[in-house]
N, C-alpha and C positions, 0 to 999 in steps of 0.2 A: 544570515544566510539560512532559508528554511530547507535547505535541500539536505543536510547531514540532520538528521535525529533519529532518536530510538524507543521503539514503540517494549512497554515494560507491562508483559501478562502474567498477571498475577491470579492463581486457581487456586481458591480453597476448597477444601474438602476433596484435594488433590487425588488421592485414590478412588476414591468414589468417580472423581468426572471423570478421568483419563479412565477408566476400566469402563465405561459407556465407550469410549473412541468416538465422540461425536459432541462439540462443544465450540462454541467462538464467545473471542472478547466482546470488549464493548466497542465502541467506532473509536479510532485515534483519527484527528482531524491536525492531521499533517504535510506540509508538503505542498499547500493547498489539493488535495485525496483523502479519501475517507479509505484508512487502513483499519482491516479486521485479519487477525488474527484467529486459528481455531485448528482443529483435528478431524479428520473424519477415517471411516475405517479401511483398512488395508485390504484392495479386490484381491488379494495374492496371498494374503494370512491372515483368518481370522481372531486373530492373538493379538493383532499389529495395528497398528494409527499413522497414517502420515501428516505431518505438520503441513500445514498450509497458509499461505498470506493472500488475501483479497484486496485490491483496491480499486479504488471508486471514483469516478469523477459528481463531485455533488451537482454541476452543473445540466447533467446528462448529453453534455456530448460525446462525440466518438473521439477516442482520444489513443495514443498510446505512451508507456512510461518503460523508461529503460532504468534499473535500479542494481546497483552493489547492497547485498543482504547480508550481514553477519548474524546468523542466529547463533544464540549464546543459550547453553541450557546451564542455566547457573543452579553452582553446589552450594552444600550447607556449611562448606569448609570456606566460602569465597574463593575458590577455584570456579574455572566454568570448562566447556566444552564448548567449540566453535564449529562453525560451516558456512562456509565464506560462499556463494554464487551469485554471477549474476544474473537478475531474471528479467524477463519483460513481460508485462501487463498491459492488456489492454481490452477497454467496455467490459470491466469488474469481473474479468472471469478470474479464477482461482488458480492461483501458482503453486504446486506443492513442491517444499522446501527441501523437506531432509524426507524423503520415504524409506517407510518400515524401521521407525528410530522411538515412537513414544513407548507403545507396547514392551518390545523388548529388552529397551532403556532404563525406561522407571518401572510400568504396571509390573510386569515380569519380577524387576526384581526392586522393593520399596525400602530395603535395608542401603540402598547403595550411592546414599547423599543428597539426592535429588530432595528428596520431601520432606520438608521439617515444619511439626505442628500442624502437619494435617496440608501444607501448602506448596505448589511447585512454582519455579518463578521462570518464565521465558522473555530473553528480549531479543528484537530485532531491531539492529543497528543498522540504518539506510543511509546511504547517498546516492542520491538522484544524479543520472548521469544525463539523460534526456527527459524532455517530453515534449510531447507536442499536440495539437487539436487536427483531428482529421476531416472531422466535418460539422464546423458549430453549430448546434440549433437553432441562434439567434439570427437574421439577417438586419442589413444594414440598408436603410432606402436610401438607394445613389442622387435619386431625385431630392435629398432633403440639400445636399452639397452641393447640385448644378445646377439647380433654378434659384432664383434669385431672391433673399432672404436677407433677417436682420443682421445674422450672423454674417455674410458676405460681403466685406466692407474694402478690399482692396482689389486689382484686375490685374492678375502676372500674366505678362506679357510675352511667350514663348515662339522666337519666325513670327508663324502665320496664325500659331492658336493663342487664342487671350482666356485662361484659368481664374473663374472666381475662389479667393480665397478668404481664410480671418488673418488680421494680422497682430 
């Protein structure tokens, strides 16, 4: 089942990126979406970072996705801190997750378990609850199935209409 996994961002040089408030993972290719991971900065404190999650359809259709997020800001002790939401995505705009939580979490204070060895660790534990395509890009020529071809090799017979099929 690809619908339950967890996207695991790993930042070195942990103070240094979070004190910019402006960073994304690399693509996780999950779910069939392309999840990014990343911070940008707080319009309401410039102290502050809100986490955020982007996803993608690699496809480029119009789509949308209904998801259960547990983001986990894992400690150096193997404790974590959680924030359970559900969010819906859709045509790769950005969901921000926990606002005004990096800043004054870890950058603020770096003495306080988060960062060990220079490194912070976030994960985002998903289960996909929906998704669906809203408008595919690819179309399907009707004409290849109703006119008469190699593939059409049986005649179902319905009342008054007669449907070519494969059988």
């Amino acid at each position: 089942d690809n619908s339950n996994f967890v996207l695991r961002w790993e930042i070195d040089n942990a103070a240094e990126t979070l004190a910019s408030r402006n960073a994304d993972s690399k693509v996780f290719n999950e779910g069939g979406f392309e999840w990014i991971a990343g911070f940008r900065p707080s319009a309401a404190d410039v102290n502050d970072a809100h986490l955020i999650l982007t996803c993608n359809n690699p496809r480029g259709e119009k789509w949308r996705c209904e998801a259960d997020v547990d983001f986990v800001y894992c400690k150096t002790d193997g404790s974590s801190v959680r924030y359970v939401s559900r969010l819906s995505f859709s045509d790769g705009e950005r969901v921000y997750t926990r606002p005004n939580s990096i800043g004054t979490t870890i950058v603020a204070n770096p003495d306080n378990g988060y960062i060990t060895n220079g490194k912070v660790i976030f994960e985002f534990h998903i289960n996909i609850i929906s998704s669906e395509c809203i408008e595919p890009t690819s179309t399907f020529d009707l004409t290849k199935i109703c006119s008469p071809n190699e593939l059409i090799n049986v005649y179902l017979v319905i009342g008054d209409k007669k449907l070519r099929v494969s059988k």
